[in-house]
C-alpha positions as CSV (number, residue, x, y, z in Angstrom):
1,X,10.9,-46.7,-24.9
2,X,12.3,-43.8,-22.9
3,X,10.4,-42.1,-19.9
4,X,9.5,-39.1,-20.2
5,X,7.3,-37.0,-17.9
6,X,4.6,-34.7,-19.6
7,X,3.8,-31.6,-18.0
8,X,0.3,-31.3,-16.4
9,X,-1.4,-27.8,-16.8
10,X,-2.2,-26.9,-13.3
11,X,-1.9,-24.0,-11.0
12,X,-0.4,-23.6,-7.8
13,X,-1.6,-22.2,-4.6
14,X,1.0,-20.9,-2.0
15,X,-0.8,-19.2,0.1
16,X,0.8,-16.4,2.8
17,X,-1.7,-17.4,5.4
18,X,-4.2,-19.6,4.4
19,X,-7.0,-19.5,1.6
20,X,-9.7,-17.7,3.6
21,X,-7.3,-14.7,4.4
22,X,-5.6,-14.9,1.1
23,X,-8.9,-14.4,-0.9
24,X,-9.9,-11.8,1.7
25,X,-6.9,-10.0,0.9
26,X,-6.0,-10.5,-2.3
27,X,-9.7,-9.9,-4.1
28,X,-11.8,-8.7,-1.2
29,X,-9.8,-5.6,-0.2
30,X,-9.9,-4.6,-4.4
31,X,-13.6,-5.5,-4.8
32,X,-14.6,-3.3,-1.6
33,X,-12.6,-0.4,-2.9
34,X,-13.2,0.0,-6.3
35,X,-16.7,-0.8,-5.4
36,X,-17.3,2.3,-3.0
37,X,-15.4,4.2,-5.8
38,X,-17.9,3.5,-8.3
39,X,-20.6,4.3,-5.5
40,X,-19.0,7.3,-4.6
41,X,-19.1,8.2,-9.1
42,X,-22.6,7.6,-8.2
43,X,-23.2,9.2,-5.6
44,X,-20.8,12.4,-5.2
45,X,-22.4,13.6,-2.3
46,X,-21.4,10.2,-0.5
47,X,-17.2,11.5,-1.3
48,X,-17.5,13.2,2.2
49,X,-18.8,10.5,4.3
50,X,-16.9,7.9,3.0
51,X,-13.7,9.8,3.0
52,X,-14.4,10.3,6.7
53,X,-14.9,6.7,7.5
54,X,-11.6,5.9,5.2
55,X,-9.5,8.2,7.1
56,X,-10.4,7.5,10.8
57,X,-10.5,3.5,10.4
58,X,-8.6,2.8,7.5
59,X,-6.1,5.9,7.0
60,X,-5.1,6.6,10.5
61,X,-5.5,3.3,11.3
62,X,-3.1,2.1,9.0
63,X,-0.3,4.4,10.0
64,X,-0.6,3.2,13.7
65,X,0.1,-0.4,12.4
66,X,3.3,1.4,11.3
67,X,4.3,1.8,14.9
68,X,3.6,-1.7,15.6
69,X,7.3,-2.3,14.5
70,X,8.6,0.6,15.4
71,X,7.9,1.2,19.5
72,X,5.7,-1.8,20.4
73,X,8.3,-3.9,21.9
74,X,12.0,-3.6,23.6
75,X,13.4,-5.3,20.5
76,X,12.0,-3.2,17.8
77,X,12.5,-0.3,19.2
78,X,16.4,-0.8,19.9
79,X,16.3,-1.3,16.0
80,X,14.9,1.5,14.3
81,X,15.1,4.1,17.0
82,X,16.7,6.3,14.8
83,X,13.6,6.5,12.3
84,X,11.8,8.4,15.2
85,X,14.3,10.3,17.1
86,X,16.3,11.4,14.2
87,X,14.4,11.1,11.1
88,X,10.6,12.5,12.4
89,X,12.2,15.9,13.6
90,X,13.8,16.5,10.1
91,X,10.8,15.3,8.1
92,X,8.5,17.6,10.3
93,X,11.3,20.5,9.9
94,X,11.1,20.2,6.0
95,X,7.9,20.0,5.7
96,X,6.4,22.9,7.7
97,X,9.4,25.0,5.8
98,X,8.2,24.1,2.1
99,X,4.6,25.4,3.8
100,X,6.2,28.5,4.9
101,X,8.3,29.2,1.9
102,X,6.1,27.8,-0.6
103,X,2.6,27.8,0.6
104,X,0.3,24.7,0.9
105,X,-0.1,23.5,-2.6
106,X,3.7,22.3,-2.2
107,X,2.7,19.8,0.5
108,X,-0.5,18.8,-1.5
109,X,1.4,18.1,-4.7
110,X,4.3,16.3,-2.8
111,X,1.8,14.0,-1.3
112,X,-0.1,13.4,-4.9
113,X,3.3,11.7,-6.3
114,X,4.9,10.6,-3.7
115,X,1.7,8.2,-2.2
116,X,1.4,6.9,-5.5
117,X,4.9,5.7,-5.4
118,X,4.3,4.6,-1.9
119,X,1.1,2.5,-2.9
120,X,2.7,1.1,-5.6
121,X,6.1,0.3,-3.2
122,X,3.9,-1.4,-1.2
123,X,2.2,-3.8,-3.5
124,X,5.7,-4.7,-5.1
125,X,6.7,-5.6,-1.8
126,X,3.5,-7.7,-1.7
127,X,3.8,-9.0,-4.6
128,X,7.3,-9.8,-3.7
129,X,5.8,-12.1,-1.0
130,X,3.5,-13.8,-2.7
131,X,6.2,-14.6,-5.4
132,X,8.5,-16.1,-2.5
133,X,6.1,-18.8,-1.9
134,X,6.9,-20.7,-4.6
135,X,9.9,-20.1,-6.0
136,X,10.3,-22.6,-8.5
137,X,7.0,-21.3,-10.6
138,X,7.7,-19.8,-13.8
139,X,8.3,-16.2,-13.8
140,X,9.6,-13.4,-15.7
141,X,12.9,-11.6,-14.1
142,X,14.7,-8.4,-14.0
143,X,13.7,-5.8,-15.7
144,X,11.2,-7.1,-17.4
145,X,9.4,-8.5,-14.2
146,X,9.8,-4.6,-13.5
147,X,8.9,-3.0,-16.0
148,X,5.1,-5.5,-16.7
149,X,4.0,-4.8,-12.8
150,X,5.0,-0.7,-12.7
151,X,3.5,-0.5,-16.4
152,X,-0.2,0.5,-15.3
153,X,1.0,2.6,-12.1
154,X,3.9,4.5,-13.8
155,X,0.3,5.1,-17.2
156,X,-1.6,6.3,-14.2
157,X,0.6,8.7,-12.6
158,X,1.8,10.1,-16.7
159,X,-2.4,10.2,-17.2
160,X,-3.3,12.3,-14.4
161,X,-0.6,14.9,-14.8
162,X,-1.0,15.4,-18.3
163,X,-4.8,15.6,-17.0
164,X,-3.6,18.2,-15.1
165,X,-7.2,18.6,-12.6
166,X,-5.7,21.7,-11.1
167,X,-7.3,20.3,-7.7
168,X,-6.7,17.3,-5.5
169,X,-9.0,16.2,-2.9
170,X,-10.2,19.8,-2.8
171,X,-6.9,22.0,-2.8
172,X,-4.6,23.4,-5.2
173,X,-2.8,20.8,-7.1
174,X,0.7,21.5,-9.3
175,X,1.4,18.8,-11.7
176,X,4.4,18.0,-13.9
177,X,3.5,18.6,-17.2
178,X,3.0,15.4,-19.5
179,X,2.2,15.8,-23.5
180,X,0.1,13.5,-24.7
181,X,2.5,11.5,-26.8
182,X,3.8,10.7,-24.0
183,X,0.6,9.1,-22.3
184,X,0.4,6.7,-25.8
185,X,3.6,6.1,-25.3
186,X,3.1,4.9,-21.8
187,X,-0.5,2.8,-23.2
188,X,1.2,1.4,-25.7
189,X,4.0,-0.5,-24.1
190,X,1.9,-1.2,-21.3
191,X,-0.3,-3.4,-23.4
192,X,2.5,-4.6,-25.0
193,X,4.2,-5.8,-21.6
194,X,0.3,-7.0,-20.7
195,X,-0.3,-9.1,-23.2
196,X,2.9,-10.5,-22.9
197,X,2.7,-11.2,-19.2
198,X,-0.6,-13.4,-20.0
199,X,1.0,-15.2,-22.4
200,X,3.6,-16.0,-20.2
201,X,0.8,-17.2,-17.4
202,X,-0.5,-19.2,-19.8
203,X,2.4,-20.8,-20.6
204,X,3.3,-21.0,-16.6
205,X,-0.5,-23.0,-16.7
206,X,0.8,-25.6,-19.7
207,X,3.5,-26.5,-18.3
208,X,2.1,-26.9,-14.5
209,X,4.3,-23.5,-12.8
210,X,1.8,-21.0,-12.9
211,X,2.0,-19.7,-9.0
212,X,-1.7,-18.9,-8.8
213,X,-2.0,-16.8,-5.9
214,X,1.0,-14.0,-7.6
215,X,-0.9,-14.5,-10.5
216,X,-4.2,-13.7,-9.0
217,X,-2.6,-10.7,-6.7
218,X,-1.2,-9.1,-9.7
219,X,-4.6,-9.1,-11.9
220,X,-6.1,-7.7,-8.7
221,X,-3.0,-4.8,-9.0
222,X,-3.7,-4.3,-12.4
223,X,-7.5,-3.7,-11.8
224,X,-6.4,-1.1,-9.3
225,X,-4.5,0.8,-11.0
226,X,-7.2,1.2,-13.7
227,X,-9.8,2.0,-12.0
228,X,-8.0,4.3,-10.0
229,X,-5.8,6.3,-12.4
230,X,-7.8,5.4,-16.0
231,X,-11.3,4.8,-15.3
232,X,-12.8,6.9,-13.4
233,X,-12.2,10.6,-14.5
234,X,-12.9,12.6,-11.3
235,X,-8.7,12.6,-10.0
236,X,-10.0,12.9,-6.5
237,X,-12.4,9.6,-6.6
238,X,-9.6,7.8,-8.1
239,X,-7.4,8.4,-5.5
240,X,-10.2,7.3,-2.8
241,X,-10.1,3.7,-4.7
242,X,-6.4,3.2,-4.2
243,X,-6.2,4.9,-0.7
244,X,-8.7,2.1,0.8
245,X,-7.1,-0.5,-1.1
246,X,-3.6,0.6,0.3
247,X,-4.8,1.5,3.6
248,X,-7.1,-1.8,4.2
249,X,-4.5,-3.8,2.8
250,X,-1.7,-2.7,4.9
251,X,-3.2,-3.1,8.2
252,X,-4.3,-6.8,7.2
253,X,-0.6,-7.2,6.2
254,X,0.9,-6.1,9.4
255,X,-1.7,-8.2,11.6
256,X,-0.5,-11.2,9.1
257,X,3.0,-10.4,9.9
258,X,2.3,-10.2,13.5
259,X,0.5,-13.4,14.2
260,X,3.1,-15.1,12.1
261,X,5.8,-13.1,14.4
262,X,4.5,-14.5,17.7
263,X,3.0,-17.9,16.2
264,X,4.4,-19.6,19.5
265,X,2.5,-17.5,21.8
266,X,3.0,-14.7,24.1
267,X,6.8,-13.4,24.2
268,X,7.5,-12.1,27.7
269,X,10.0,-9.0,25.6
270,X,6.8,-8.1,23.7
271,X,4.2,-9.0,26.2
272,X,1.2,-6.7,24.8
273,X,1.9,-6.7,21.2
274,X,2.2,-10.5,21.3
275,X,-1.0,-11.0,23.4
276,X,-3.5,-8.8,20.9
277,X,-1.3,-10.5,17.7
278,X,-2.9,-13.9,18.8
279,X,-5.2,-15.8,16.6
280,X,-8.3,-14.9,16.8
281,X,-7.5,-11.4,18.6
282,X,-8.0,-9.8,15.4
283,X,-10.9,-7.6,16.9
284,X,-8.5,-6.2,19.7
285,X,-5.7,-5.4,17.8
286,X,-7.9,-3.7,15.1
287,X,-9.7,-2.0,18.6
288,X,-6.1,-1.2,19.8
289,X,-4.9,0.7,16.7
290,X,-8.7,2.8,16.3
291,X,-8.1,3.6,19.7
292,X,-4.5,5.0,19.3
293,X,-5.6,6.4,16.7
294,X,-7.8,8.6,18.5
295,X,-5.4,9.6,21.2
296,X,-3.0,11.0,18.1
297,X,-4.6,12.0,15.5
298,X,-7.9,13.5,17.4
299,X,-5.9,14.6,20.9
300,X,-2.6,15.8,19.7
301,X,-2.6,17.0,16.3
302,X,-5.7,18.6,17.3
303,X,-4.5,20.0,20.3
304,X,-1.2,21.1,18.3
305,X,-3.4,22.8,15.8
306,X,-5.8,24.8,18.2
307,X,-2.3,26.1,20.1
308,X,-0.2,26.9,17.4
309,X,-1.8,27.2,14.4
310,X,-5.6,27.9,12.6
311,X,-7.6,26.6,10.0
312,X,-7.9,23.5,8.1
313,X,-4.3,24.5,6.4
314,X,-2.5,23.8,9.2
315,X,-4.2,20.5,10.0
316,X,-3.4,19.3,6.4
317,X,0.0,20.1,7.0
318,X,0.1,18.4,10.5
319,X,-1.2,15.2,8.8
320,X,0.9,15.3,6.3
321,X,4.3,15.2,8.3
322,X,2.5,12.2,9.8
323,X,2.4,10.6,6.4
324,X,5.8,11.6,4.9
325,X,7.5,10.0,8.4
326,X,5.4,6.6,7.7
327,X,6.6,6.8,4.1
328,X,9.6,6.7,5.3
329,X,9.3,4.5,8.1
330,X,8.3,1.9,5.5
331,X,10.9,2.1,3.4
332,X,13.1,1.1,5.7
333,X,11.2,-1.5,7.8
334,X,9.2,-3.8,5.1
335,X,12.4,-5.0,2.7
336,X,11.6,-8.4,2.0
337,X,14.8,-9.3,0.9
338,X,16.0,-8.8,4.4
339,X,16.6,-12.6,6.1
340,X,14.3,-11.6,9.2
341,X,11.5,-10.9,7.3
342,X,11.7,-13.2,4.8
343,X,12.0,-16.0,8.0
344,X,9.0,-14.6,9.7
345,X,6.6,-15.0,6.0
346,X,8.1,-18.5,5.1
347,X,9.1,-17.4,2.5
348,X,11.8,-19.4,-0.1
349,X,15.0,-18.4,-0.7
């Protein structure tokens, strides 16, 4: 009688950090941000408030982090110099010229597309990472791994311009225009590509390769991208779900990365970043970002804006150089196929 080994239907838990942070991460962040979205549905005269406390500890916060890996240390800085020297002049440059030439609802329609594809950027990448755990769990590949976790984002972004609000957070919005054939289109090969995808967990589950934390990361990216971009009809609201999802999640990310960076303790060529990247230091590098933060995006721009300019359209316009650089920034900086990152998550090859 031959041996043969049966498959046990199990799942798998590769975690990036551990379970506490995972779950904190990968359902938390979700749950707190479509929750103050539905509050905000609610309640619309909460939008303000909330928006407030999104920017200044979440939204600013976040793009600090950013700088974490750009100028915190000797090393980092020798790498991507060029993203600030060369790169911030010529993104400020164009922007304020569009402003100029164009007038402000070129900057405000700019930013509507292009952070969606910079959200959804950064949760491949994420994604990316949590499949690199466990590499030999069963997966899809190519462009069908593709085309099953951009499905909802790419429905989202096709929904809201054939929506076509005319406003966005307040100011004039330009979309591109999207007949609604094409929005079926879109739903119906996304559930298509979804149903598939959980037939294919299921499957991963029989056979005992179902990598549950990707799995559970990219139900929580799916949710998302509903709630944000499908359910709730108000485009601005939406957008306030997936801005503190991004935000929250990238700082937690880079603190992650961070601790993982310096896991053998304080490195004399990155003696501050190192020392507030400890374990257990989460509180002072959270404090040192808010109060960076402050010094930037209160002193500075402000300032900027009080010398040079008036009104709130120059201030969105400020910000918004700010963003486009950090959009940038990331695109370089966070490529988990490079071999340094990949060492510094554990990640499999």
């Amino acid at each position: 009688m031959s041996d043969v080994s049966i498959p046990v239907a199990r799942a798998n838990w590769a975690w990036l950090r551990n379970p506490r942070f995972d779950l904190s991460f990968i359902v938390g962040i979700p749950a707190f941000a479509i929750l103050t979205g539905l509050v905000t549905v609610w309640q619309p005269h909460l939008f303000y408030p909330i928006l407030i406390f999104d920017l200044w500890f979440l939204g600013y916060h976040h793009v600090i982090s950013t700088y974490t890996r750009l100028c915190f240390d000797r090393k980092s800085f020798s790498e991507h110099w060029p993203l600030l020297v060369v790169f911030l002049p010529l993104v400020t440059a164009g922007t304020l010229a569009a402003a100029y030439a164009l007038g402000l609802w070129v900057i405000v329609s700019i930013y509507f597309y292009w952070q969606w594809f910079h959200y959804t950027r950064q949760s491949w990448g994420i994604s990316r990472a949590y499949r690199g755990k466990e590499r030999t769990a069963l997966y899809e590949d190519g462009w069908l791994d593709q085309a099953i976790f951009y499905a909802l984002p790419v429905l989202g972004i096709l929904y809201r311009s054939h929506q076509d609000p005319g406003t966005f957070i307040g100011l004039e919005l330009r979309v591109v225009p999207v007949m609604s054939a094409m929005v079926d289109v879109a739903a119906a090969a996304t559930a298509a590509l979804l149903a598939f995808w959980t037939y294919r967990r299921f499957q991963a589950w029989r056979e005992g390769r179902l990598a549950a934390a990707h799995t559970l990361y990219m139900l929580t990216h799916f949710a998302i991208f509903v709630v944000g971009y499908l359910a709730i009809a108000d485009i601005t609201y939406g957008w306030l779900v997936i801005n503190i999802w991004h935000n929250a999640q990238y700082i937690l990310f880079v603190w992650m990365f961070n601790t993982r960076r310096f896991k053998d303790g304080i490195d004399p060529e990155a003696p501050f970043l190192s020392y507030i990247s400890q374990p257990g230091r989460i509180w002072l590098y959270l404090a040192t970002c808010v109060l960076i933060t402050g010094a930037i995006y209160w002193g500075v721009l402000r300032t900027v804006d009080w010398l040079f300019f008036a009104g709130l359209s120059a201030t969105i316009v400020l910000y918004q150089i700010v963003n486009f650089h950090h959009y940038i920034v990331d695109s370089r900086i966070w490529k988990v196929r490079k071999e340094p990152i990949r060492k510094t998550l554990g990640l499999q090859d």
